[in-house]
Legacy VTK file of the C-alpha trace (Angstrom):
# vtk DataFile Version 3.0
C-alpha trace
ASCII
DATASET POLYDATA
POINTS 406 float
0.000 0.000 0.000
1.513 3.119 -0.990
0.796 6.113 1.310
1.157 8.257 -2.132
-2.357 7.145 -3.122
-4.328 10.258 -3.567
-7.267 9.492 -6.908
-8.547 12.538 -5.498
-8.540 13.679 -9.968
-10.590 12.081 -12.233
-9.942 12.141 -15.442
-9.520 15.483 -16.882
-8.640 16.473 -13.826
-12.194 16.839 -12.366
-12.087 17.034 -8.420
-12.952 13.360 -7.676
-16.338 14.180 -5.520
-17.620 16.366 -7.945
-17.398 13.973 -10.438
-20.251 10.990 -10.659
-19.912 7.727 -12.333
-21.978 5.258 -11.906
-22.439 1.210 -12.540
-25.378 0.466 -9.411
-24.870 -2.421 -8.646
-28.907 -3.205 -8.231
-28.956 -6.893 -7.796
-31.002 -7.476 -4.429
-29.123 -10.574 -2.242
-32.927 -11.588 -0.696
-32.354 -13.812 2.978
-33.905 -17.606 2.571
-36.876 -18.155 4.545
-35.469 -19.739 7.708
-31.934 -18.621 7.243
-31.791 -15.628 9.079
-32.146 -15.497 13.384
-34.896 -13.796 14.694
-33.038 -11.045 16.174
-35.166 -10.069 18.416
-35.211 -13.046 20.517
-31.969 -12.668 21.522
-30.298 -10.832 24.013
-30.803 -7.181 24.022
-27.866 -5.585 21.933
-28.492 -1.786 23.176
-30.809 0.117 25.495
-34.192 1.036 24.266
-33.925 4.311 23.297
-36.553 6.913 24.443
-39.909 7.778 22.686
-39.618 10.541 20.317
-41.757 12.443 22.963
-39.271 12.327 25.187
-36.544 13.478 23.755
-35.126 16.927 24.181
-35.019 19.048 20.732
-31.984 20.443 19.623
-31.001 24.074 20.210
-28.461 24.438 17.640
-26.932 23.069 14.633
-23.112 22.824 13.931
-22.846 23.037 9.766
-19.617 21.707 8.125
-18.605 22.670 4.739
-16.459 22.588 1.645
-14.028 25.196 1.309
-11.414 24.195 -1.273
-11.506 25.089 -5.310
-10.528 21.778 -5.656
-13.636 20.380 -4.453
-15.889 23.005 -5.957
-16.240 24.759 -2.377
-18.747 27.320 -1.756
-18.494 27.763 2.067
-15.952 29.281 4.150
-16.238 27.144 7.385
-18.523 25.985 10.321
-21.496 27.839 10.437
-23.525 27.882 14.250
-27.248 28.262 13.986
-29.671 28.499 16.757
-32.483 26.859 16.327
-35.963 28.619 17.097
-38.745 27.277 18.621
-40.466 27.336 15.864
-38.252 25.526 13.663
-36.532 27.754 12.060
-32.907 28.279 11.480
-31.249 31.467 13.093
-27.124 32.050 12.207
-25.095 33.184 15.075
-21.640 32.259 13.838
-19.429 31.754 11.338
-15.933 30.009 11.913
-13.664 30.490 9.216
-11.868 26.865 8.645
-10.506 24.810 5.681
-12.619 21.972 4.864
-14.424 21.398 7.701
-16.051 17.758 6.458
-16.827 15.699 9.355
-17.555 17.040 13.243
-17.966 15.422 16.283
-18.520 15.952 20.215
-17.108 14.656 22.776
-19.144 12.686 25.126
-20.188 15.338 27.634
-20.597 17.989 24.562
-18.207 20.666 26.122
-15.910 20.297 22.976
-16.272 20.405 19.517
-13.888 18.411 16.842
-13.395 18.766 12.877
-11.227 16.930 10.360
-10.186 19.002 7.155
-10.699 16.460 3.953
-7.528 17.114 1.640
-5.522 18.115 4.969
-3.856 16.276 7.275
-5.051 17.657 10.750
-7.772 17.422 13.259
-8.843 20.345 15.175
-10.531 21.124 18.564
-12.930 24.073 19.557
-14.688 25.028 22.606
-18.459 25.180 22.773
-20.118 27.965 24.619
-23.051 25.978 25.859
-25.475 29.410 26.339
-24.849 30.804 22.861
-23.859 28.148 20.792
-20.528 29.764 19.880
-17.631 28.157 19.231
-13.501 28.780 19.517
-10.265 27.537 18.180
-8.616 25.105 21.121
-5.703 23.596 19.103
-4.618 21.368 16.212
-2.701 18.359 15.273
-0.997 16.732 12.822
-3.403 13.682 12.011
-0.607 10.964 10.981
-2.420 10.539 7.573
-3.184 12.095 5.017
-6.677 13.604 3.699
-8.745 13.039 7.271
-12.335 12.310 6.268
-14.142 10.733 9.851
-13.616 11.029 13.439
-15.458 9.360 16.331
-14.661 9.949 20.385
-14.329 6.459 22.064
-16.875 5.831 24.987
-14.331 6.991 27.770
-13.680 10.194 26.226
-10.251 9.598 26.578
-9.459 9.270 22.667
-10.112 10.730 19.556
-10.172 7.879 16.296
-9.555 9.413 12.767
-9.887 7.652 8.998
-7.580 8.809 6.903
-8.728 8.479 3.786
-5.570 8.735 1.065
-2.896 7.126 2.982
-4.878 4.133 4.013
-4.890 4.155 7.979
-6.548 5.189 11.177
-4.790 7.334 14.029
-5.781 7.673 17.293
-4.937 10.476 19.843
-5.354 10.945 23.582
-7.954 14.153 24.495
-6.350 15.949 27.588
-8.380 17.432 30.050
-8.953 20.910 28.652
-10.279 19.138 25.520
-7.208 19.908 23.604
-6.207 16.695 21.094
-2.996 15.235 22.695
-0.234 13.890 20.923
-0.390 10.646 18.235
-0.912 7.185 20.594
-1.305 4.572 17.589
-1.531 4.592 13.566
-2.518 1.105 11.516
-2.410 0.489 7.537
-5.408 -1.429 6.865
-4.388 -4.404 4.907
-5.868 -6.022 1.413
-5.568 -6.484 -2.050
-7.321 -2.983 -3.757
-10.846 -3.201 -5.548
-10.788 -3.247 -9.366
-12.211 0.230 -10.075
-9.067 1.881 -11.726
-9.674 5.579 -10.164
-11.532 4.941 -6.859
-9.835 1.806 -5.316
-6.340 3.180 -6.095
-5.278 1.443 -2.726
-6.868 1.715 0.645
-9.729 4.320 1.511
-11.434 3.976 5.108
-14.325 6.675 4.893
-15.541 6.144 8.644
-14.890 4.876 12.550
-18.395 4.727 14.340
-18.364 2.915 17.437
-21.233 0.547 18.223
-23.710 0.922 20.129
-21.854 -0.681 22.919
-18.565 1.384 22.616
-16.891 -1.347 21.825
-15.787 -1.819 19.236
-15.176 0.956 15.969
-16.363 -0.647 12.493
-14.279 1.002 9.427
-16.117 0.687 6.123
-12.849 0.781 3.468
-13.720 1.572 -0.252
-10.595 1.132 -1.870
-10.080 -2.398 -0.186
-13.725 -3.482 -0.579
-13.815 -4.648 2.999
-15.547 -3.508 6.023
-12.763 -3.898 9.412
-13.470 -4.164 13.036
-11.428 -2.761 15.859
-11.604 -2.239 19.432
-9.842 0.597 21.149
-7.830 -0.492 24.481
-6.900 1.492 27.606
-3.741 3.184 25.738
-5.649 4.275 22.851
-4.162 0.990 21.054
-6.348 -0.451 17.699
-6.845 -4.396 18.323
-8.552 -5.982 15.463
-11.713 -7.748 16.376
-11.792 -11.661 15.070
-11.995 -11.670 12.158
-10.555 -8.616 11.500
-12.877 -7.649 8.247
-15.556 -9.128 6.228
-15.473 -8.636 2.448
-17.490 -7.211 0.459
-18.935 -7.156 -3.022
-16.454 -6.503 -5.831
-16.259 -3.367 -6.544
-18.570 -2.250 -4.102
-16.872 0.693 -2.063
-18.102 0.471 1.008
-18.636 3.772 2.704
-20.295 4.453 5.732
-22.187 2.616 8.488
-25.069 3.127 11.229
-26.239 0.967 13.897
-29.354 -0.203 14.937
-30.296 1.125 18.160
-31.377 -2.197 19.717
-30.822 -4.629 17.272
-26.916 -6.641 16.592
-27.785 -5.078 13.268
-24.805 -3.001 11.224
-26.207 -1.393 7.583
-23.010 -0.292 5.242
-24.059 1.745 2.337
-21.802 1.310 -0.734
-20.272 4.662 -2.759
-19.357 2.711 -5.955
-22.301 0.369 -6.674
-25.092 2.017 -4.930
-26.014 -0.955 -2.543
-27.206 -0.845 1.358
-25.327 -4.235 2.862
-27.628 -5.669 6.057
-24.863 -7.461 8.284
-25.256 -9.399 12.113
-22.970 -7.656 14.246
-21.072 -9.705 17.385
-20.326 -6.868 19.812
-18.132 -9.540 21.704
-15.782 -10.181 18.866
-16.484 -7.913 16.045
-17.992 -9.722 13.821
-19.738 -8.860 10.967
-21.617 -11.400 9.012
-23.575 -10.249 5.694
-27.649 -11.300 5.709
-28.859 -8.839 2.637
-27.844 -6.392 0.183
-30.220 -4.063 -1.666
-30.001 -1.624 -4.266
-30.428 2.303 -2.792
-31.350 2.950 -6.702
-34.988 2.481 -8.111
-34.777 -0.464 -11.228
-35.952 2.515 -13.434
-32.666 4.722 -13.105
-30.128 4.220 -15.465
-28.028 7.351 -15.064
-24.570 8.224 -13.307
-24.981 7.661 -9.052
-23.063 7.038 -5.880
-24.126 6.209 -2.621
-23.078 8.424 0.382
-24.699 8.777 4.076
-26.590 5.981 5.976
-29.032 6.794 8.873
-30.967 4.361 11.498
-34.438 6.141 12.889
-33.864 6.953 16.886
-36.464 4.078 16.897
-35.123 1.577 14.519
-37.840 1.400 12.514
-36.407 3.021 8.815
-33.280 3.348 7.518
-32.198 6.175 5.181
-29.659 6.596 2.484
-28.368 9.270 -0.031
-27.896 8.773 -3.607
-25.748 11.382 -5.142
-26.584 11.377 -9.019
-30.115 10.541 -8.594
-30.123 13.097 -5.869
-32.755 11.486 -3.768
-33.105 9.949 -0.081
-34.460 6.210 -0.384
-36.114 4.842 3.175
-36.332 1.490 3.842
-38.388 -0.558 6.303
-36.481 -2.470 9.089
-38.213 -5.616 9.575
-38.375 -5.622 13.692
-37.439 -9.200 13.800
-34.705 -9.602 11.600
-33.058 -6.444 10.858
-33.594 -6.681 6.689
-34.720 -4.153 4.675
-37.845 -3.503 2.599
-37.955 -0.869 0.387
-40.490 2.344 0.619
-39.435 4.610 -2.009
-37.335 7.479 -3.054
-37.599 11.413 -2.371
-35.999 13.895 -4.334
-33.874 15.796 -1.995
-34.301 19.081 -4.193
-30.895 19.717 -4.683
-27.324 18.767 -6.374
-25.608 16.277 -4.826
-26.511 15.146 -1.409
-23.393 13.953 0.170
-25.109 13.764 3.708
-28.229 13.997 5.491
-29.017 14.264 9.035
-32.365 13.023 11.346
-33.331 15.376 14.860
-32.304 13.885 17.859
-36.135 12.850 17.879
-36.310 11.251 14.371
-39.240 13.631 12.959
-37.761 15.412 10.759
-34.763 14.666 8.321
-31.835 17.801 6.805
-30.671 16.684 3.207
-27.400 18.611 2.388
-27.299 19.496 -1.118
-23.590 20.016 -1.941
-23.578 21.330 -4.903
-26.500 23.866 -5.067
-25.797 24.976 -1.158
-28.554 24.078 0.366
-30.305 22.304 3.760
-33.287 20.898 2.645
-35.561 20.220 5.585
-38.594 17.321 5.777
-41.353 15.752 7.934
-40.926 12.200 8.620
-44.098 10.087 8.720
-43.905 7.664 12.216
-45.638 5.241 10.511
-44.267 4.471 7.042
-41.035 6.450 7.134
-42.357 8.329 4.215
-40.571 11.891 3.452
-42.197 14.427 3.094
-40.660 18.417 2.522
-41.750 21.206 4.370
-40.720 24.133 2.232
-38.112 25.507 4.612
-34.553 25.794 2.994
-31.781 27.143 3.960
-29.415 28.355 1.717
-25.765 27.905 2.901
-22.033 27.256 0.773
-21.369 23.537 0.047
-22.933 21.902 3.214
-21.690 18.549 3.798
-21.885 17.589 7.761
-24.534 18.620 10.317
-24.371 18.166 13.879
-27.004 19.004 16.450
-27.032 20.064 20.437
LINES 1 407
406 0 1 2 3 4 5 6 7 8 9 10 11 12 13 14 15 16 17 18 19 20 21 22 23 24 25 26 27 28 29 30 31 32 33 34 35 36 37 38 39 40 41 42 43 44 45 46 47 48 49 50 51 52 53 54 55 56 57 58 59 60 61 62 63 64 65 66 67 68 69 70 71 72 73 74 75 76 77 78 79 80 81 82 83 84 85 86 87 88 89 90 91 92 93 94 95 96 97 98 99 100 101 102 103 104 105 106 107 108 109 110 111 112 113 114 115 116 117 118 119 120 121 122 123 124 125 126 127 128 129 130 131 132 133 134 135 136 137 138 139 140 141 142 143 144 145 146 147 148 149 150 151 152 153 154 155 156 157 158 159 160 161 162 163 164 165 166 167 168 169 170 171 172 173 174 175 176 177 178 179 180 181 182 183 184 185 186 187 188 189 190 191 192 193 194 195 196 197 198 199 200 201 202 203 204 205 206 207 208 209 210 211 212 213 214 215 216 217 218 219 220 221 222 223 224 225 226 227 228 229 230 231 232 233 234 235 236 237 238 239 240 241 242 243 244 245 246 247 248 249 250 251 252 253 254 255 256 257 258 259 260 261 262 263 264 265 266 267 268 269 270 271 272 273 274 275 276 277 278 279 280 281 282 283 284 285 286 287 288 289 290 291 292 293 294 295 296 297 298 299 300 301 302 303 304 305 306 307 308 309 310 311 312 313 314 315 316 317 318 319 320 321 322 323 324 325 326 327 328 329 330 331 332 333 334 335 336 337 338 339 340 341 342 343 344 345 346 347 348 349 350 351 352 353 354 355 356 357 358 359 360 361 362 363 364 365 366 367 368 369 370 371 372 373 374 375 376 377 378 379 380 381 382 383 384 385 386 387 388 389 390 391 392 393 394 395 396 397 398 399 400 401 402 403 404 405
């Protein structure tokens, strides 16, 4: 593996995420009657998680955008909105920053963390938990190059970064003042590279979320066409779970991941072939064993597309992904038993290129970020069927790609 891999051009020399090429992979690998567990007769794999009535609403939201020319940026940081009772979006800050793609909290939400896609640092910020406001804290190096994903670990002790053109994770010890500490560990993730000439150049983790559990950190890797498994010990060491990595489909790309809140259920939606993977999930070992794979595509579509963001309802009844191409959100229905997926249907998401989407803390409403036309898009969900629908609010912001709410 060559830590020189960067197919961040296609060809032409078109930024590689503004460019869309397609080949959905749309063939549907349907469970045997039988063949899969009920699920739900097993042990309980998380919590329940609280009624939607329950739950608090945010009061802001943390927007991370695209800066660079290179990847046809529009914004010019993190932008802080309060959010007003009555739904609507109020700005109270803009921080300027390079690329901030991918934020995160720490587990007590008094500190605020970024990665910079096509840099090679991660940086911390303090959170003023009246106002919303945020401020610089420090930065450091991220051992790899082009940081894409960062997760906290469940004792708030580290921070875990993918690194997405040199092939590895990092990890780094938070100190008390919420600064990011020195390097602790680095590890190449290992395999023979995909066939897609541009994309799978060599390895490509695109995300670390830790289960449900905190156990262990599951690393969807699209050049390698695997999905890895690690747990994070006491020194902020990466031990891989057993097996390390289940492979996936050819060609497939695997990009990011989201748990089911009470299920031992793992969905991984695929970049390259447009495909949401269903896989049983050992939070003992690691684990991961495939049950279903479905296309996140309609049979009708025959244009350009690549999957992107993957989301589990706060009551694990739908799961959502993002189709950049077809710009649309598809929802599926979680069977309660199993875990697999059933198709509902697609909704436009009324914008170019929507390279993530986020749900409330409650699950009632869904934010599509439209990259390319700058926009939030917000909708109702329907409890019942999962259904989508849009509720006219937009708000127009540069090259949104990450939201995070408080």
């Amino acid at each position: 593996m060559s830590s020189e891999c960067d197919p961040k051009q296609a060809p032409g020399g078109m930024p590689r995420r503004s460019f869309l090429r397609g080949a959905a992979g749309v063939v549907a690998a349907s469970a045997a009657s039988g063949l899969i567990p009920r699920l739900a007769e097993a042990a309980p794999f998380a919590p329940q998680r609280a009624p939607a009535a329950t739950v608090a609403k945010p009061r802001f939201a943390y927007v991370g955008s695209y800066t660079a020319r290179e990847l046809n940026g529009h914004g010019r940081g993190i932008v802080v909105y309060r959010i007003e009772p009555s739904g609507g979006w109020t700005q109270v800050q803009l921080l300027e920053a390079f690329n901030p793609s991918f934020l995160a909290f720490d587990r007590r939400r008094r500190f605020l963390y970024s990665v910079h896609e096509n840099g090679s640092y991660v940086t911390s910020y303090t959170v003023d938990q009246q106002t919303g406001r945020i401020k610089l804290l420090n930065q450091q190096a991220s051992g790899g190059k082009d940081s894409v994903h960062l997760s906290i670990d469940p004792s708030n002790h580290y921070l875990v970064t993918a690194n997405y053109s040199s092939g590895t994770l990092t990890s780094f010890q938070l100190q008390d003042d919420g600064s990011i500490g020195p390097l602790r560990d680095s590890v190449a993730l290992p395999g023979p590279i995909g066939p897609h000439r541009i994309e799978q150049a060599c390895s490509h983790p695109h995300d670390v979320p830790f289960d449900p559990a905190g156990h262990f950190i599951v690393v969807p890797d699209k050049g390698l066409d695997r999905v890895f498994t690690f747990r994070i010990d006491s020194d902020g060491k990466f031990i891989p779970g057993t097996p390390p990595f289940v492979q996936a489909r050819s060609g497939a790309g695997p990009r990011h991941a989201a748990f089911h809140p009470t299920l031992p259920i793992v969905y991984v939606i695929s970049e390259l072939n447009s495909t949401m993977t269903t896989y049983k999930y050992n939070s003992d070992s690691g684990a991961l064993q495939p049950l279903q794979t479905v296309p996140t595509l309609p049979d009708s579509f025959s244009g350009d597309s690549i999957g992107a963001e993957v989301a589990v309802a706060p009551s694990g009844g739908f799961v959502y992904g993002s189709n950049r191409g077809h710009d649309s959100i598809v929802t599926f229905a979680v069977d309660p038993a199993t875990g697999l997926l059933t198709t509902v249907g697609w909704e436009p998401s009324q914008g170019k290129t929507p390279r993530f989407f986020a749900l409330d803390l409650a699950g009632t409403s869904l934010y599509a970020c439209n990259q390319d036309s700058d926009s939030i898009v917000f909708y109702r969900i329907d409890q019942q069927s999962g259904k989508l629908a849009p509720t006219g609010q937009v708000v127009k912001t540069g090259s949104p790609v990450y939201i995070l709410f408080a």
